[in-house]
C-alpha positions as CSV (number, residue, x, y, z in Angstrom):
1,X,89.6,80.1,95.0
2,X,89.1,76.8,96.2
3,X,86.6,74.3,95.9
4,X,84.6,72.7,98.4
5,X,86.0,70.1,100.1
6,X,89.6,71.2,98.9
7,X,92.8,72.3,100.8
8,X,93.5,76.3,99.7
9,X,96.1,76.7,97.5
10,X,98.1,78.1,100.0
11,X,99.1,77.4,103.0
12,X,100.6,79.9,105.7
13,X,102.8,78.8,108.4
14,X,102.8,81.7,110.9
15,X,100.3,84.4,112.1
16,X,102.9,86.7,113.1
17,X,102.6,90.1,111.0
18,X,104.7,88.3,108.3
19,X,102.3,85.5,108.0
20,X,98.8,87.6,108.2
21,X,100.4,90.4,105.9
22,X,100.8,87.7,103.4
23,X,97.2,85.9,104.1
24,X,95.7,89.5,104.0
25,X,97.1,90.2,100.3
26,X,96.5,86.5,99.3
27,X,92.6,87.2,100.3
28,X,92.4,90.8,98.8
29,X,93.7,89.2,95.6
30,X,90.5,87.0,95.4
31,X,92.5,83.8,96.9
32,X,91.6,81.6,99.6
33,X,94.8,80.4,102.6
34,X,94.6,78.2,105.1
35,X,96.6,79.9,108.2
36,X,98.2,77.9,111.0
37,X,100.0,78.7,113.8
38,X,102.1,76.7,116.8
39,X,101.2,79.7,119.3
40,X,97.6,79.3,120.8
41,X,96.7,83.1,120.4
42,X,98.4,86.4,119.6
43,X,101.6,86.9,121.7
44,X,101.4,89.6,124.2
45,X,105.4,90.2,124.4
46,X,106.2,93.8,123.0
47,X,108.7,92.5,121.2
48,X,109.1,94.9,118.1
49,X,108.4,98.7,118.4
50,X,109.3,100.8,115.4
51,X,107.4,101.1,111.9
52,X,108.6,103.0,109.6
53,X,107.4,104.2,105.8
54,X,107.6,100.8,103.4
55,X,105.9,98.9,106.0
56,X,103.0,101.5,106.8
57,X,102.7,101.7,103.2
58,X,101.3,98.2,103.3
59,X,99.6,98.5,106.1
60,X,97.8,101.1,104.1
61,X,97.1,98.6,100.8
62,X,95.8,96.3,103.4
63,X,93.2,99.0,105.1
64,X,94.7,98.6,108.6
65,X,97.1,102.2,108.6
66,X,94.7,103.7,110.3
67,X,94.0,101.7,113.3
68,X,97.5,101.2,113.8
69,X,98.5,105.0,113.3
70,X,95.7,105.6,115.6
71,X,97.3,104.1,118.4
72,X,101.2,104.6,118.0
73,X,103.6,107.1,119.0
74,X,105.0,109.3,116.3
75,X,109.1,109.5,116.6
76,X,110.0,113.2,115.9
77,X,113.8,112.5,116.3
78,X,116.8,109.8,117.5
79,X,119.7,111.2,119.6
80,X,123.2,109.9,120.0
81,X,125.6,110.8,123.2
82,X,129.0,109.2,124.2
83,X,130.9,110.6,127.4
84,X,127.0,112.6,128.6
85,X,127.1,114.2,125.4
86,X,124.8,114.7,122.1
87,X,127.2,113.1,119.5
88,X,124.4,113.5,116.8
89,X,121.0,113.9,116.1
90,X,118.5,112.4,113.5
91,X,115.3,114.3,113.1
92,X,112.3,112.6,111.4
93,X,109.3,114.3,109.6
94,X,110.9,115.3,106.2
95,X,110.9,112.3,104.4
96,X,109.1,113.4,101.0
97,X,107.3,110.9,98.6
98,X,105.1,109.2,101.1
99,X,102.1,109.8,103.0
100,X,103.9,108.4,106.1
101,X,107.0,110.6,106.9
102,X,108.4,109.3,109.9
103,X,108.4,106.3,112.2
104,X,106.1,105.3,115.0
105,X,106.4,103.1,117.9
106,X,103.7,100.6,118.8
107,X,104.3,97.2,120.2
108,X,104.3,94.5,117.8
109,X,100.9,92.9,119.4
110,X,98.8,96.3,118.3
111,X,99.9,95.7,114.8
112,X,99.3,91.3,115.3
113,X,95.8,92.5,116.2
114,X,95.2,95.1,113.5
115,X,96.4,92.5,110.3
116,X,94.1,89.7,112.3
117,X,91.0,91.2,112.5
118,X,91.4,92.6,108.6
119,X,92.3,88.7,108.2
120,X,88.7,88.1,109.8
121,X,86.9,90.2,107.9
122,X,88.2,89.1,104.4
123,X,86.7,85.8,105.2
124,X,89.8,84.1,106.7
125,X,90.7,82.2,109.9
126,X,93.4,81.1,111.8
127,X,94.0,77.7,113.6
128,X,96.1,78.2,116.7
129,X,97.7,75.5,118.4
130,X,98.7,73.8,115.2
131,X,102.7,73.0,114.2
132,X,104.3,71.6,111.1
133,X,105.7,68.5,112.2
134,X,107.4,67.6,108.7
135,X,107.5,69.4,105.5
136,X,108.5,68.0,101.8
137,X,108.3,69.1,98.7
138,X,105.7,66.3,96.5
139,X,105.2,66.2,92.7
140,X,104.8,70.0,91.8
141,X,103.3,71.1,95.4
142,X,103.9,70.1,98.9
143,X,103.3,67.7,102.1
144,X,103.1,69.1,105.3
145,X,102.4,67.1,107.9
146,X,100.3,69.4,110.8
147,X,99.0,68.5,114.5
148,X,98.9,70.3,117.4
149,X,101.8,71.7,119.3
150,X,101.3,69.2,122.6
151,X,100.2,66.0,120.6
152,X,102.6,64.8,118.2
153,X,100.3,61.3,117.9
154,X,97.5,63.8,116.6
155,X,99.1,64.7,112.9
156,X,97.4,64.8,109.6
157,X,99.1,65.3,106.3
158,X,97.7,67.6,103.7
159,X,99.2,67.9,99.9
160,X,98.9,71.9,99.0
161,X,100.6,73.0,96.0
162,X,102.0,76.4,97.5
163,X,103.5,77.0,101.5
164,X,104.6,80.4,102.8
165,X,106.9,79.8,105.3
166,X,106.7,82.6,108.1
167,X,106.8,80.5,111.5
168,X,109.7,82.5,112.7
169,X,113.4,82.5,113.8
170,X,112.8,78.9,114.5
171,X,111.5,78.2,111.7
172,X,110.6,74.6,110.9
173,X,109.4,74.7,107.6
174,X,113.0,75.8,106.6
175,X,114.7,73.3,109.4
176,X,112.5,71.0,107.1
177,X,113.9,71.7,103.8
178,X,117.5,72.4,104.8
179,X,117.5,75.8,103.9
180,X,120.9,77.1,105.6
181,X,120.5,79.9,108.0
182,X,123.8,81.7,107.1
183,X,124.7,84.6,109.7
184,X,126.5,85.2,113.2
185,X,125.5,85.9,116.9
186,X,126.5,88.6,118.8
187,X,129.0,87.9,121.5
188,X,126.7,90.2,123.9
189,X,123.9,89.4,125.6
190,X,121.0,91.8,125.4
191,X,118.3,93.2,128.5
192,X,115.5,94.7,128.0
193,X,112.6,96.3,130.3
194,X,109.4,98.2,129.5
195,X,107.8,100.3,132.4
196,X,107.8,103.5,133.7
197,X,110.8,105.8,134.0
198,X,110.9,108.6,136.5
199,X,113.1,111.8,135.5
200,X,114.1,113.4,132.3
201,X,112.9,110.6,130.0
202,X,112.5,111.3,125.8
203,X,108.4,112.3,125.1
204,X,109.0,111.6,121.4
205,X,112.6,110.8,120.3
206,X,114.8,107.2,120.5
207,X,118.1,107.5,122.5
208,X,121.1,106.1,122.3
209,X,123.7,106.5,125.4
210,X,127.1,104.5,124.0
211,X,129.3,104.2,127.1
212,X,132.8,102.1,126.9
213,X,130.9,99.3,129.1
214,X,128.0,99.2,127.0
215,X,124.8,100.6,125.1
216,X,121.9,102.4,126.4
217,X,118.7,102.9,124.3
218,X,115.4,104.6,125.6
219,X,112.3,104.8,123.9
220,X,108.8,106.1,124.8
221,X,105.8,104.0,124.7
222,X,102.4,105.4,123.6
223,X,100.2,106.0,126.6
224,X,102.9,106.4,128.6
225,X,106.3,104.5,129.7
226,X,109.7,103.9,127.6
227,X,111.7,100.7,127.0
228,X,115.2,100.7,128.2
229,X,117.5,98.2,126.2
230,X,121.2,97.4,127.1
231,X,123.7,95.0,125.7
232,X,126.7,93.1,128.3
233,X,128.6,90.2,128.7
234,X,127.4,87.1,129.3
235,X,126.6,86.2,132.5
236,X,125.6,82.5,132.3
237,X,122.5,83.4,133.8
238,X,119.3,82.2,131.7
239,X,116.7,84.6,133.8
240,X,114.9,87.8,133.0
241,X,116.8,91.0,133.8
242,X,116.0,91.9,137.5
243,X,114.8,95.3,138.8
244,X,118.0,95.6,140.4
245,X,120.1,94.8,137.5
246,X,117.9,97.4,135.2
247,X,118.4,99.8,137.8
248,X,121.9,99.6,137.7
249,X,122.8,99.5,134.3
250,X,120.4,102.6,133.8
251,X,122.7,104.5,136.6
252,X,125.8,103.9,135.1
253,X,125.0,104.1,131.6
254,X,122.2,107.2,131.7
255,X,122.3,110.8,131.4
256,X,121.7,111.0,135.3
257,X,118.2,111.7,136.9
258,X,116.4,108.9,135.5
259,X,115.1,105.9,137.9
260,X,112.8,102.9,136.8
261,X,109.5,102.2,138.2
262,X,106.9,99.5,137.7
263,X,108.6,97.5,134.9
264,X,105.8,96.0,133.0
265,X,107.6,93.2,130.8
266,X,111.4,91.9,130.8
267,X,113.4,90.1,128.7
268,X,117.1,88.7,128.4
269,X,117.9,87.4,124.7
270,X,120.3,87.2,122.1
271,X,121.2,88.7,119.1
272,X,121.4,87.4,115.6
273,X,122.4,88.9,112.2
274,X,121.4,85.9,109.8
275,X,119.5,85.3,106.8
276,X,118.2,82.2,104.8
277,X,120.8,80.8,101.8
278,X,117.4,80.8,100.1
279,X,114.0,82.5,99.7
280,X,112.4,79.9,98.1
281,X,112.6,76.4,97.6
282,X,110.4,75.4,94.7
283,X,106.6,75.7,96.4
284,X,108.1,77.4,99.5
285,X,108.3,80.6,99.9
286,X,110.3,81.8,103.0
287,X,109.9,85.3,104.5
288,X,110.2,87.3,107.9
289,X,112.0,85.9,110.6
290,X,112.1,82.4,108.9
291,X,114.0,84.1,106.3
292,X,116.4,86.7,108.0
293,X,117.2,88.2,111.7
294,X,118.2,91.4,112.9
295,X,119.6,93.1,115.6
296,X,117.1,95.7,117.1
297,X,119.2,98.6,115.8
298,X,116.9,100.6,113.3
299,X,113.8,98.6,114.1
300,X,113.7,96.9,110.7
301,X,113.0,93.4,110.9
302,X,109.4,94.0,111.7
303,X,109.2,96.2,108.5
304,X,110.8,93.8,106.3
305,X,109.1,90.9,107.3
306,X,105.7,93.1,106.5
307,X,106.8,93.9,103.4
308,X,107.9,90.3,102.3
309,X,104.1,89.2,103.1
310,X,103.3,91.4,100.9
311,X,105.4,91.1,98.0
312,X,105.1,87.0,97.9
313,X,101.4,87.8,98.4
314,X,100.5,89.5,95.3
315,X,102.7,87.9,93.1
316,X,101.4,84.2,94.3
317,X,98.0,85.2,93.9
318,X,99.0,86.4,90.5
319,X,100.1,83.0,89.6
320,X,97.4,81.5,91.1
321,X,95.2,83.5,88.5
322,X,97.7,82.7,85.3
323,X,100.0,85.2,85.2
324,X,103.7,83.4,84.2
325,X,105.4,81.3,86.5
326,X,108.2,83.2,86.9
327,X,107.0,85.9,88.4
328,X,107.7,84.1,91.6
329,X,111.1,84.3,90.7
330,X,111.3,88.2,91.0
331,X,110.5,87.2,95.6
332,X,113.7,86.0,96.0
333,X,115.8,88.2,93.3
334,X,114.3,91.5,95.0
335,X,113.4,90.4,98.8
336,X,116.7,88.8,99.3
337,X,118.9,91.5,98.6
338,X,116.7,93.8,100.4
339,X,116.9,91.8,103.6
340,X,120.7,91.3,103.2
341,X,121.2,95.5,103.5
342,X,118.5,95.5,106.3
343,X,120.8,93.2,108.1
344,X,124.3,94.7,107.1
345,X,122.9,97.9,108.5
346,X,121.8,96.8,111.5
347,X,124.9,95.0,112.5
348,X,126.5,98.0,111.4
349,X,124.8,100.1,113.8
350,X,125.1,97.7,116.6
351,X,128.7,97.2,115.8
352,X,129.0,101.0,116.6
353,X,127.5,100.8,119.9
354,X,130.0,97.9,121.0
355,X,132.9,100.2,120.3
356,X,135.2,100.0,123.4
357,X,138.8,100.9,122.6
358,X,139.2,104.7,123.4
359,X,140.8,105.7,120.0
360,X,137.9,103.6,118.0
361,X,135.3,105.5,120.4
362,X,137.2,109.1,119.2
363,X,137.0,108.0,115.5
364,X,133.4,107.2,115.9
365,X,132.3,109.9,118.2
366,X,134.4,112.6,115.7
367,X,132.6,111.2,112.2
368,X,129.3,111.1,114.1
369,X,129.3,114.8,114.9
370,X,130.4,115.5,111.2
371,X,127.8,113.9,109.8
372,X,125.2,114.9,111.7
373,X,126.4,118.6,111.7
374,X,126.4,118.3,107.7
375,X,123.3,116.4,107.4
376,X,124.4,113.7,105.7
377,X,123.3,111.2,108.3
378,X,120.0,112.4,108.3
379,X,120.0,112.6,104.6
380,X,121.7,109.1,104.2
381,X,120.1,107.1,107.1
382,X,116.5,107.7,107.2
383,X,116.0,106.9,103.9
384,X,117.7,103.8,104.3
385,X,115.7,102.9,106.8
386,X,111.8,103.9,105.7
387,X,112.9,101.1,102.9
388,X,110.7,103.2,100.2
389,X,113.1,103.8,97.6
390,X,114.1,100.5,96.0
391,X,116.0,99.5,92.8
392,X,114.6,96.7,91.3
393,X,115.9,97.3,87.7
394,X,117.8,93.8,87.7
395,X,114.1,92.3,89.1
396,X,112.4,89.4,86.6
397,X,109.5,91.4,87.3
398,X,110.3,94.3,85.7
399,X,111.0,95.3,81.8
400,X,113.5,97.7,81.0
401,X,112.1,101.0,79.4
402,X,112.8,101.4,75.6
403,X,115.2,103.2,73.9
404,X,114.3,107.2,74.1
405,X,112.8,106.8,77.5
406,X,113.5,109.6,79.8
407,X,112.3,108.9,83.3
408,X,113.0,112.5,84.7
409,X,110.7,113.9,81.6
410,X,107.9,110.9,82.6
411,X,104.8,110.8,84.6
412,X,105.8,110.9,88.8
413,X,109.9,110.1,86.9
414,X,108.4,106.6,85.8
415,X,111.3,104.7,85.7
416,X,111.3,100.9,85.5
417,X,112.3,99.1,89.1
418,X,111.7,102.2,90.6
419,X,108.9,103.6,93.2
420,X,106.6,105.6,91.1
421,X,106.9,109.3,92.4
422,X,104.0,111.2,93.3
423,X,102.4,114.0,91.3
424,X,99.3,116.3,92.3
425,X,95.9,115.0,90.2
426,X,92.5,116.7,89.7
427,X,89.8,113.9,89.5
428,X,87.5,114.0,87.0
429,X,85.4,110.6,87.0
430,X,85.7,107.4,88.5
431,X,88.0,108.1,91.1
432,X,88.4,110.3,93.8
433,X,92.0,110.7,94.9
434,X,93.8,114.0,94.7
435,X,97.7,112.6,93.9
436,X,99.1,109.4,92.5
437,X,99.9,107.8,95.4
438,X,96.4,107.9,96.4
439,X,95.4,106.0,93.7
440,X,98.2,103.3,93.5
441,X,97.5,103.1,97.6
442,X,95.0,100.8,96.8
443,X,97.6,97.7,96.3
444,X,96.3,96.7,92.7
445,X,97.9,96.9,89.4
446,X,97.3,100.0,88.0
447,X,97.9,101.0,84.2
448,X,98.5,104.7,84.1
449,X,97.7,106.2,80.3
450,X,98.2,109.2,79.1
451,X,99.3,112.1,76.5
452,X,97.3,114.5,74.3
453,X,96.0,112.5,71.4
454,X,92.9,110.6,70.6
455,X,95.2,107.6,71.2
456,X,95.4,107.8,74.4
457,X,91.9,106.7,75.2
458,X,91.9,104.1,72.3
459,X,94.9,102.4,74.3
460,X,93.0,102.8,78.0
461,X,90.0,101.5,76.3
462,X,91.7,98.7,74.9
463,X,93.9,97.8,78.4
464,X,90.4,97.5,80.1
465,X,88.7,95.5,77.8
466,X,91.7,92.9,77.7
467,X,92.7,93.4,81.7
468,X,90.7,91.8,84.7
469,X,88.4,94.1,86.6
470,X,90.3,94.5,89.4
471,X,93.1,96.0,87.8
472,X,92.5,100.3,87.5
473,X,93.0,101.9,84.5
474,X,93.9,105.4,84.4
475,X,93.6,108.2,81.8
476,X,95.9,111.0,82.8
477,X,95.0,114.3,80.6
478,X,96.5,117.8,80.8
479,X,95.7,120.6,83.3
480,X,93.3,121.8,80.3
481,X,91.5,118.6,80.8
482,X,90.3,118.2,76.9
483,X,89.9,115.2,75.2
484,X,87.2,112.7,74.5
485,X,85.7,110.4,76.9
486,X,87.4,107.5,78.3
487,X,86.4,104.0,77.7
488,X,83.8,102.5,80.3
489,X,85.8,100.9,83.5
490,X,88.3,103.5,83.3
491,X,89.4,106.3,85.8
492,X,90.1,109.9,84.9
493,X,92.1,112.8,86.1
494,X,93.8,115.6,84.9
495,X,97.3,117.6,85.9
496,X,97.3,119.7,88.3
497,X,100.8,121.1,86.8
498,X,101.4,121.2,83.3
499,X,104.9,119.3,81.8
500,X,104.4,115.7,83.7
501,X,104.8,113.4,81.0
502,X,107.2,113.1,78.1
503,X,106.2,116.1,75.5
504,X,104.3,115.7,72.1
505,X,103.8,111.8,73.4
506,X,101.4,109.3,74.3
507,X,102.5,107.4,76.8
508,X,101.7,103.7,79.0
509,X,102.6,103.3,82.3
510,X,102.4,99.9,84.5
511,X,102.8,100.5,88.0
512,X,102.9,97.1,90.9
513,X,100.7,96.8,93.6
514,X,103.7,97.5,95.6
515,X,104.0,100.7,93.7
516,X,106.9,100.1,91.5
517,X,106.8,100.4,87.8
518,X,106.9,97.4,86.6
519,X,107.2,98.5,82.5
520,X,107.1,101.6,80.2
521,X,106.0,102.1,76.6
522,X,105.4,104.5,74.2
523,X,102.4,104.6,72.5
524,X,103.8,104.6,68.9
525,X,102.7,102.6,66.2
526,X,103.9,99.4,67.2
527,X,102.2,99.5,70.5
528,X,99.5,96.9,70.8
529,X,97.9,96.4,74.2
530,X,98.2,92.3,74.4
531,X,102.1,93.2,74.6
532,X,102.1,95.3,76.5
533,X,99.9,93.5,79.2
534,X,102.5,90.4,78.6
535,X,105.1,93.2,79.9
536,X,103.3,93.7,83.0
537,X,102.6,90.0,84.2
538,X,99.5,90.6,85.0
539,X,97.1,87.8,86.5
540,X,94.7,86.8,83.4
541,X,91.7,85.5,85.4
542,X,88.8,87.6,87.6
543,X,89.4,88.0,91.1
544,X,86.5,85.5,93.1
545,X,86.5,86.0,96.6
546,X,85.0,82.4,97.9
């Protein structure tokens, strides 16, 4: 919270989803952001389609899922052909462990508008037409120097101790600092179209035609229309892709029987696979495009820019409020990596399009139909790409379990740096959600407690008289459901299914607002509730919303 008359604490560079994911959180967590960005209102170029799992999951923490699931189009499958046939197939819908199975397409403007208007209604704001002109780091904050995007002359400096930098592949908050931008560009030049195809076009699955002279991709559009995507040489020409030219490309490349009407919005562009030497650079926090680029291949630079607003988010506001410093570490140590596979994968992908030489194209053609006749591409990919499975065991923000620990014996397999699994609940007072995931949806910390002695609700009661409000605390009991009372503030549930939790044990469970548990403990005799909550880096003070 500031005070009046005060900059915010924070400053957000960028109101693409990046930016408002992160101003969203920030604001949820009780603290206030000043938002600027260089564009003068929310871009109305497609741009990115896909979302898949991890980034839906925030959407959810941030009470927008629905409005964007609302209006998407659910992908049931993706399809592969070389030489007009079906090399291999992908199908979606059985992803387990999350409430959000497979991947939709909506264009990246639905989503803008979504995270804006939940931006609105937490109190915030966001000041288009506004560029950094010069940023610096200053005593143990920042200077940014800000003015509109047309009148350099009209700049004002403001000192603000933290800046999140998400203004974008362009970044000049990073150009600022000299934060190296390590990566390559594809030697291709990429077209895309979104209108109306007449023929045989995909209702509900992605295709990929991958022809010796080039790639294809089609995907539908909700309420109605597809995008067509190819990759050629370049051509010196600077222009959007003509009708002509799309037309063309879509003959020689396509199955046959397709031809493209009104085409609604063009584009000709390049592709990058780069990402920033650093995360952060004392107060600056780098994320999204400003931090790494993609190819379009997998559709995951939308959903790991989301997820990077999220995770700086909720660990700045919990320094803001007194947790430890170093929690800030644990963006770069676990966001970087992250990003780094996102982007080996996708120029992996795309690197398997480009394949030209006929043996190569047999090699790849032959493994493709292997793997997808086994199932291990399905099995391997989709995970990969939902990005809800991370191991974060290494992370400064996570405490390894103690000796005797057995994760597969534990609560939802609690195991520290992992994504808490979900397991089937029976509410019994203070909250109403039927599974686990329900309740960490919420995007707090949550303390999970449970076992079968009188200890158990000692420690809950303890954890919520020494924890701030707005972090749950839950007493987990037995399918019997016996047991005293919990302590006042705390939630209770019991097992739907008996044998989830370590046997003849009291346990302690800390799980992140980004769902991860953060730290394990046993609730022996050495257990005392201050360490414990030390463990977690937790914030110390009351969330204050203005």
């Amino acid at each position: 919270m500031s005070a009046p008359g005060q900059h915010p604490p924070v400053l957000v560079v960028g109101a693409g989803p990046t930016g408002l994911a992160a101003a969203c959180t920030l604001l949820q967590n009780g603290i206030a952001c000043r938002v600027v960005e260089r564009r003068s209102g929310v871009a109305e170029e497609p741009k990115a389609l896909i979302l898949w799992s991890g980034s839906l999951e925030v959407l959810r923490r941030l009470g927008v899922h629905e409005t964007v699931v609302r209006q998407a189009l659910p992908l049931n499958s993706a399809s592969y052909f070389s030489g007009g046939r079906r090399i291999g197939r992908v199908r979606f819908g059985a992803l387990t462990g999350t409430a959000f199975p497979r991947p939709i397409c909506l264009p990246q403007p639905a989503t803008e508008h979504a995270l804006l208007e939940r931006l609105l209604a937490l109190g915030g704001e966001v000041e288009w037409s506004t560029r950094v002109h010069s940023a610096a780091p200053a005593g143990a904050g920042a200077r940014v120097v800000l003015g509109p995007a047309d009148r350099p002359e009209a700049t004002r400096e403001v000192a603000v101790p933290w800046v999140v930098a998400a203004d974008g592949s362009r970044s000049a908050v990073r150009d600022a600092l000299g934060v190296a931008f390590e990566g390559d560009t594809y030697d291709r030049v990429f077209l895309l179209g979104d209108g109306v195809l007449h023929g045989p076009a995909p209702e509900d699955e992605a295709q990929y035609h991958l022809t010796p002279d080039g790639v294809l991709v089609v995907v539908p559009l909700p309420g109605g229309g597809h995008r067509v995507f190819f990759d050629i040489a370049p051509d010196g020409d600077a222009e959007p892709p003509s009708d002509a030219l799309l037309s063309r490309l879509l003959d020689e490349r396509g199955p046959g029987g397709l031809r493209i009407g009104e085409v609604r919005w063009r584009s000709r562009f390049r592709v990058h696979a780069r990402i920033a030497a650093e995360f952060r650079r004392g107060p600056f926090l780098i994320a999204g495009d400003a931090a790494h680029l993609h190819s379009p291949a997998g559709g995951q630079g939308l959903n790991t820019g989301i997820q990077d607003g999220f995770d700086l988010g909720w660990k700045l506001a919990g320094v803001l409020r007194g947790a430890p410093v170093s929690l800030l570490d644990s963006y770069p140590a676990e966001r970087r990596p992250t990003a780094r596979t996102a982007v080996r994968s996708a120029d992996r992908q795309t690197r398997a399009w480009m394949v030209r030489a006929p043996a190569a194209r047999l090699v790849r053609d032959t493994l493709m139909r292997a793997l997808s006749s086994s199932g291990l591409l399905e099995r391997r990919l989709v995970p990969q790409l939902a990005q809800i499975a991370p191991d974060l065991g290494d992370s400064p923000a996570v405490t390894a379990a103690p000796g005797g620990w057995r994760a597969g014996r534990a609560l939802g397999g609690a195991q520290p740096g992992r994504r808490i699994g979900d397991v089937a609940l029976v509410p019994v007072g203070g909250t109403k959600a039927g599974s686990l995931h329900e309740y960490v949806a919420s995007g707090r910390h949550c303390l999970v407690v449970g076992g079968t002695s009188p200890r158990v609700d000692e420690a809950a009661g303890e954890l919520r008289e020494r924890a701030p409000g707005d972090v749950d605390v839950l007493v987990v009991r037995g399918p019997g459901g016996g047991g005293a009372a919990p302590a006042a503030g705390c939630d209770t549930v019991r097992l739907r299914r008996p044998a989830q939790g370590p046997p003849g044990r009291d346990w302690a469970i800390h799980v992140r607002p980004d769902a991860v548990v953060g730290a394990v403990a046993v609730l022996g005799s050495g257990w005392r509730a201050e360490s414990f909550l030390r463990t977690a880096l937790l914030p110390r003070t009351e969330r204050s919303l203005r």
